[in-house]
N, C-alpha and C positions, 0 to 999 in steps of 0.2 A: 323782237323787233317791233318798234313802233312807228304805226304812219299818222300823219298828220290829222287830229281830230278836227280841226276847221274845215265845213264844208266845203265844196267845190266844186264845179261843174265845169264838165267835160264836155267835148261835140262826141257826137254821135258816132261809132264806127263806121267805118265800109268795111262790106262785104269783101272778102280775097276772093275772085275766081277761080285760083290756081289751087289756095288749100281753104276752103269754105269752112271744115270743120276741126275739132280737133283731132277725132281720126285720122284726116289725112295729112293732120300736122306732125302726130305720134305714130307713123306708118313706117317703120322701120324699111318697108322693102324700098320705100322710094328715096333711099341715101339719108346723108344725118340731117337729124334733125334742126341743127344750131339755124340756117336758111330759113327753115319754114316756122319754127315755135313762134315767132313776132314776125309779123309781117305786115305790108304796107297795108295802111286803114286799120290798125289797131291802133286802140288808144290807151297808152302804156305809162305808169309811174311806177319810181323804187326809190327806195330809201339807200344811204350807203353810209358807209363809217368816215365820221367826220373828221377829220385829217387835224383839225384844229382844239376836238375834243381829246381827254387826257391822255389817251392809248396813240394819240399820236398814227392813228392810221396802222397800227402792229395788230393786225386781226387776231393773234395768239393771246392778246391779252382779253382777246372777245370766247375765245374759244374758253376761257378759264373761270369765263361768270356763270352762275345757275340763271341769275335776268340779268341780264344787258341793261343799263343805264338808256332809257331813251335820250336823253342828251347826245351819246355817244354818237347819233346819229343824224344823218343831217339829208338834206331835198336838193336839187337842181333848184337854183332861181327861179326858172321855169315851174315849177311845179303846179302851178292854179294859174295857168294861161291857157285862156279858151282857146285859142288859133291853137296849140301846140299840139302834135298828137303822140310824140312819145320822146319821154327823157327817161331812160332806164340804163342800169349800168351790168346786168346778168352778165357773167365772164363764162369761158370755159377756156382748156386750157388744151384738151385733145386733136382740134383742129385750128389751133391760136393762128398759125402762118396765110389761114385765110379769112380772119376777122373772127365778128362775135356776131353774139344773136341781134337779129335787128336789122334792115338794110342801111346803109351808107347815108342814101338821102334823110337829110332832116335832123340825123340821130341826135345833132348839136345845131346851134347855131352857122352859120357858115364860115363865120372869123373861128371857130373853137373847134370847126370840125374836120377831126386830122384825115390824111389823105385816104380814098376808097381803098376797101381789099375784097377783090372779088363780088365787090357792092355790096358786101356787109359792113355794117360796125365797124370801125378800125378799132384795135386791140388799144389805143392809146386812149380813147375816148373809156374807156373802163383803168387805165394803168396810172401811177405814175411814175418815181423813181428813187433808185435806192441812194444812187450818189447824186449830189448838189450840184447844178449847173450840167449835168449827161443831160442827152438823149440817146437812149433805146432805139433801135432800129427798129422798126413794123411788125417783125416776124416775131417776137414776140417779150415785150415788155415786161417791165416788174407786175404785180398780183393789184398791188394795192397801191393807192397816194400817201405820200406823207413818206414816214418812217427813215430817214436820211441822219438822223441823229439822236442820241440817246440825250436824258433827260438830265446834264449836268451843265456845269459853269467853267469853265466855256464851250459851248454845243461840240461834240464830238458825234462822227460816223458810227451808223450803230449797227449791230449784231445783225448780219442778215447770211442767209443762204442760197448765195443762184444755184438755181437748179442746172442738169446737165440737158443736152436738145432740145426739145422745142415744148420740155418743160417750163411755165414764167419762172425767174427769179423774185424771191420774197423773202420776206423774215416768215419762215417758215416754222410750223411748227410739224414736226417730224416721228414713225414711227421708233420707240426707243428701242425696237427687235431687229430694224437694217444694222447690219455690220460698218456700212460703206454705201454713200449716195449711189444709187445708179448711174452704170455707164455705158452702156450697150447703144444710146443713143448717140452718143457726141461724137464717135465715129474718129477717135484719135488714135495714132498707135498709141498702143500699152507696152512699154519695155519688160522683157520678161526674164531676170535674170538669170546666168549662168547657170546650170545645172553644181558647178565646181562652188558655186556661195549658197550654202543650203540656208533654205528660208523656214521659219518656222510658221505652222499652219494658220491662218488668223483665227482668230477668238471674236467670238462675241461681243464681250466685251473691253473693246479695247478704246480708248479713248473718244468715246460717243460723242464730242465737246457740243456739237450742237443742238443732242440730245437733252443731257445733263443740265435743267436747267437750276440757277439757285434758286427759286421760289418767287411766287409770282406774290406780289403787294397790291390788292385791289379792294377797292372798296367792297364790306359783308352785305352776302345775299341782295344784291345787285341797287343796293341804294346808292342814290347820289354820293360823290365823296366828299368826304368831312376834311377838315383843317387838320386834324387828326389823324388822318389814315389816307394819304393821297396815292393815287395811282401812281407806280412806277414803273419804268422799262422794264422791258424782257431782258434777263440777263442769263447767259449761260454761261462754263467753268470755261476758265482760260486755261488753251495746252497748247501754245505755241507762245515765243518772244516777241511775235511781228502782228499786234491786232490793229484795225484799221486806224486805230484810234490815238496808235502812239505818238508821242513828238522827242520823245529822250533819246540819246545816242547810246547804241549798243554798249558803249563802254560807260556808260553810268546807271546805278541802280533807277529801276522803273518804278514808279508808285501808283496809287489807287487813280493819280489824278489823269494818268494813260490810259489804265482800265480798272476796274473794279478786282479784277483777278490776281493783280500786280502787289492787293493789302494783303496785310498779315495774317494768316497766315497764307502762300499761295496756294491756288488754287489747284496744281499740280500737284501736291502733296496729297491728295485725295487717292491718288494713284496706287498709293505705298498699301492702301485697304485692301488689293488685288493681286491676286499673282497669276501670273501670266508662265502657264509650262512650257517648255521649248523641247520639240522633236525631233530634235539634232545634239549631240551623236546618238541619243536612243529614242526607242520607239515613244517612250512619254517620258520627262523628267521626273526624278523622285521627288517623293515632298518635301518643301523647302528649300533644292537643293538652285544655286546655281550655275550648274555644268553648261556648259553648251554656250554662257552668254561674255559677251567681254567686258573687263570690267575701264568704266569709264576713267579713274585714276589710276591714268599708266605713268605719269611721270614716276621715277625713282629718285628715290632721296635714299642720303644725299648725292645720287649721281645725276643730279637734274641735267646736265647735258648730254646725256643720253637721252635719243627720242626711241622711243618704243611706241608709234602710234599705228602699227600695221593693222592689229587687230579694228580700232574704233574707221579705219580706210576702208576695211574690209566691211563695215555694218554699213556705210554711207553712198557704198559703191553701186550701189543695186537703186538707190534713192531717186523718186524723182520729185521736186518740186512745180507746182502750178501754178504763173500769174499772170493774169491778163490785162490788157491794157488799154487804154479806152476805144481804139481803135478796131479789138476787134469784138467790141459788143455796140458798137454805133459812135457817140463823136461828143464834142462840146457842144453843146446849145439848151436853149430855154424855150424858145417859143414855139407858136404851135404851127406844123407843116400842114396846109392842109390839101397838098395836091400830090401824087402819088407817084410825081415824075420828077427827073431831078437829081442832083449827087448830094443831097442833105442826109446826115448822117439815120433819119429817119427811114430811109427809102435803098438802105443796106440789104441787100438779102443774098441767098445761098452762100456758098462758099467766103464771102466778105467778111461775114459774121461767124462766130462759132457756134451763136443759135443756128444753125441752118435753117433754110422754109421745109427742105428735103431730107428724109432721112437717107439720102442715098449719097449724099453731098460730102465734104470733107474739106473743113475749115483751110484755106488757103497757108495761115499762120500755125507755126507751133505755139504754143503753149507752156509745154513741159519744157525744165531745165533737169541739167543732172546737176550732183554737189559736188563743188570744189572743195575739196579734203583738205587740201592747202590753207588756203583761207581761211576756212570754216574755225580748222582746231586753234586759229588766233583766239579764240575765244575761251577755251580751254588752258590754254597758253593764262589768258589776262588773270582765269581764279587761279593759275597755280603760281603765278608771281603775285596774288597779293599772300600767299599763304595758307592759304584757304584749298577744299576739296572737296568731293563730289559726295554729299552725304546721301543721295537719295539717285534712285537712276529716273525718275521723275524729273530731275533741274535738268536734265536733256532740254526740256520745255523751252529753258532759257537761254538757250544756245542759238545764234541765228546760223542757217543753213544757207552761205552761201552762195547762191545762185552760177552753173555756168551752161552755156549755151550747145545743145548736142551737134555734133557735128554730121554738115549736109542739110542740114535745116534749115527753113526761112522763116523769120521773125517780124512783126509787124515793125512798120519804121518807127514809129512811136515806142514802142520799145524800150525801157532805155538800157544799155549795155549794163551786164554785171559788173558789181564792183569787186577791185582787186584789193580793196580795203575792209577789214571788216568792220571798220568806223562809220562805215558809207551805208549799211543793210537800213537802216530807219528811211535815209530818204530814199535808196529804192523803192521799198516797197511803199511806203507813204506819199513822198514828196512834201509838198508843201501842202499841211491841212485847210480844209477850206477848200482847194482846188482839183482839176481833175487833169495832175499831173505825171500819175507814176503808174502805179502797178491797183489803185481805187479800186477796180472792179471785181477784184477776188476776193472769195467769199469767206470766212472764218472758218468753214468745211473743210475749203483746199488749202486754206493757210495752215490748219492742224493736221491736215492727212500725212503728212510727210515725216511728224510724229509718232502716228498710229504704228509709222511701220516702221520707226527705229526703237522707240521705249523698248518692245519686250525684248528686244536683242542683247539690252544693257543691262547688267547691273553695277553696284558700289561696293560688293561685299564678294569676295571671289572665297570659294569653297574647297580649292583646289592649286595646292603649290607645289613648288619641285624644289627641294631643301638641295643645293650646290656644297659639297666637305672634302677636306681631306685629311685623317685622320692616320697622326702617328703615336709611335710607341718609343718612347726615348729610355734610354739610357745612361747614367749619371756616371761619372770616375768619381771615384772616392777621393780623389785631391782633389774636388773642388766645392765650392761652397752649394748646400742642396737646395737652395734657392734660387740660383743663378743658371745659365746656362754658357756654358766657355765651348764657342764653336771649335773644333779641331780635336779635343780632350771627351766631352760628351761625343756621344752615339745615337745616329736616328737605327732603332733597331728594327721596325717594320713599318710599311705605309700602305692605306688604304685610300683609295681614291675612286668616287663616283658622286653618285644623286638619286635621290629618294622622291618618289613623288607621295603626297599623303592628300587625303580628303577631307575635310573636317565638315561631317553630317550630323544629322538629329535622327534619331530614330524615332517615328510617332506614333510605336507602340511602346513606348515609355507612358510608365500610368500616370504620372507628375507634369507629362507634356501639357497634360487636356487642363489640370489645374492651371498651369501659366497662360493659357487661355482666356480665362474668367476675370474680369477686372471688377470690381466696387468701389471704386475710388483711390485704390491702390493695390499693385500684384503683388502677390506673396512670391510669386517665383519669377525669373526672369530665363527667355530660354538658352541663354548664355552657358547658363548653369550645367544643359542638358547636350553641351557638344562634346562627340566624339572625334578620334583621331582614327584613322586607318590607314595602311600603307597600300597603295595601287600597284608601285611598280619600283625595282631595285635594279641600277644600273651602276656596272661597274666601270672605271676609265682606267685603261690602261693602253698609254700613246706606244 
């Protein structure tokens, strides 16, 4: 971080009576510190990331340089004005619902300075915003300015992460060891499915999406960037159908120009590198095996009018989806509030918001939707009438879920009702790009979490069938032709009738296994080679 090498002069400080030193500014016993660190008659400057230099205000693309580009960073206008005595932008995020460091008076201009919180700093006066044309409510704003769209033609919403309570929302860059954002603050119920739908344990590793980034593009060893090597947006894997960014309709294929995860190959298919064991019906799944999971292509052929969709009803039932709406993170507007009274979407707190100020608070509006099973499998429905089928249990991804509303709940009125189309899931959750019409404010976290927990339940390749027979023993007349069968003259001489259930596994103490393992440009073995058959269970029918 660089500050300005052009000299400058500053007034003089005053003395604080109240904390004169820095001991009794870092005095723990006398409550936090955010109050006392800057205080009135300090003479304050900072530097902050330039919203208009290439990172675009994405502090993860700051966090990824060994030096920072000084360009990247930029001064308050203010910055070398004698009269002024502090333009600083220090955040914190642990007691955001009552400002930042700093008091209230001065901290801006008076037209720029948004309304008091507890006579600190308002949180906006350090924030800006993730979606175009919002305002954030008081209690506690996005991290950073800028960042509202990634770096393509034509500007699209970009990759960002709200956090849960009175965490700020930002494009986050996140530890890749969390399972699942924290939730213990937001204070929402959590549906906890039936004992009778066994879930399987979470992993680790289960679709990280906002982890897993593709790789950062930044200018080498913190030089200025070249024509040649420009800074790009943060981007991470796509593992949902519905990113903020989309405009194409459910029913037609998505390309790079929706998101970057939508090119060839997707982004989802990264999936297939991972296996994910299931702890139902045993205590851990055998290797390779897939027992326990449903397989996504249930249609039958050629009896395609038979629905057989109990099972994938059964994986979606437990489901819940997360989107919120502009109303219940603050409102439409641009300008700046700078009084602290008033029904301006800025001046939202406790219960209005799903930031709460309180962790003891509980957001007025739901949130959560369960899936409409109905709906949903139109979409499954649309790949099995072009001919096509489920090659991967990863193209779940590409499936939109839905949305329906739990019942006894209340919904912000902005809101806008689920659709009973599954043609209609884009402007859901989008609307109309550019504006802050629909479902904007949810984050690509919550967009994909409803993923996380149907993937491993799925696969495409089922392990385990039940062969239906009935098997006779005929008898031929000698007057009749031995090729033929003449009902009345021939004899059915004995009949067996039932069903066979079999398993088709791999054993992976097969020494050949480990060889199809090893690739060098081409496998000598495929594991194809190495399936066995066994019989689980023999049932007889006899009505």
């Amino acid at each position: 971080m660089t500050f300005p090498t052009t000299p400058v002069k500053f007034k003089l400080p005053r003395l604080n009576a109240t904390y004169p030193s820095l001991d009794s500014r870092f005095n723990k016993a006398g409550g936090r510190y955010e109050p006392r660190l800057i205080c009135d008659g300090d003479i304050v400057r900072s530097v902050e990331a330039d919203v208009n230099a290439a990172p675009k205000g994405d502090l993860r693309l700051y966090s990824g340089m060994k030096v920072v580009p000084a360009s990247w960073f930029t001064v308050h206008r203010d910055y070398a004005d004698f009269n002024t005595e502090r333009r600083q932008f220090l955040r914190t995020d642990l007691t955001a619902s009552n400002g930042q460091f700093g008091p209230h008076a001065g901290a801006l201009p008076a037209a720029e300075n948004w309304g008091e919180q507890s006579g600190r700093q308002s949180n906006h006066n350090t924030a800006g915003t993730l979606v175009k044309g919002f305002m954030y409510s008081r209690g506690c704003p996005p991290q950073c300015h800028g960042v509202w769209t990634v770096h393509s033609s034509p500007p699209r919403p970009a990759i960002r992460l709200p956090a849960t309570g009175t965490m700020a929302s930002a494009s986050l860059r996140t530890d890749p060891t969390f399972a699942s954002p924290m939730k213990q603050r937001l204070r929402l119920p959590l549906h906890e499915p039936s004992p009778l739908r066994k879930r399987r344990r979470r992993h680790l590793l289960t679709e990280p999406s906002d982890r897993l980034r593709r790789g950062l593009r930044l200018p080498a060893h913190g030089h200025e960037p070249q024509r040649s090597r420009q800074c790009e947006a943060w981007q991470t894997l796509l593992f949902c159908p519905n990113p903020a960014s989309r405009s194409s309709a459910p029913n037609a294929e998505p390309s790079a120009a929706d998101h970057p995860g939508f090119g060839a190959p997707r982004d989802h298919l990264m999936l297939d590198l991972f296996w994910m064991p299931i702890t139902e019906p045993y205590a851990i799944s055998e290797p390779l095996s897939t027992a326990g999971k449903i397989n996504m292509n249930y249609q039958m052929a050629p009896f395609t009018h038979i629905e057989r969709t109990t099972g994938i009803r059964a994986v979606l039932k437990s489901t819940r989806l997360t989107a919120i709406s502009p109303s219940s993170a603050g409102g439409k507007g641009t300008g700046v509030t700078t009084t602290s009274s008033g029904s301006s979407p800025y001046n939202k707190s406790g219960s209005a918001v799903y930031k709460q100020s309180d962790s003891s608070t509980t957001h007025t509006n739901e949130l959560r939707y369960a899936v409409n099973a109905a709906v949903t499998l139109q979409g499954f429905r649309n790949r099995f009438n072009t001919g096509d089928i489920f090659h991967s249990a990863s193209e779940i991804c590409e499936i939109f879920l839905v949305p329906q509303r739990l019942n006894g709940k209340t919904y912000a009125s902005d809101a806008p009702l689920p659709p009973t189309n599954y043609n209609e899931m884009t402007k859901w959750w989008n609307g109309n790009l550019g504006e802050v019409d629909a479902m904007e404010l949810t984050g690509d976290n919550s967009r994909e979490e409803p993923y996380n927990h149907i993937y491993p339940r799925l696969t495409t390749k089922s392990n385990t069938f039940t062969v239906h027979y009935r098997v006779q023993t005929l008898r031929k007349a000698r007057s009749t032709e031995p090729t033929e069968w003449v009902e009345g003259r021939d004899t059915v001489a004995s009949e067996y009738r039932g069903s066979t259930m079999i398993e088709r596994y791999l054993d992976p103490n097969e020494s050949q296994v480990a060889a199809a393992m090893v690739g060098a440009g081409s496998f000598k073995y495929s594991w194809d080679t190495f399936y066995r058959i066994r019989i689980i269970q023999r049932k007889q029918f006899t009505p």
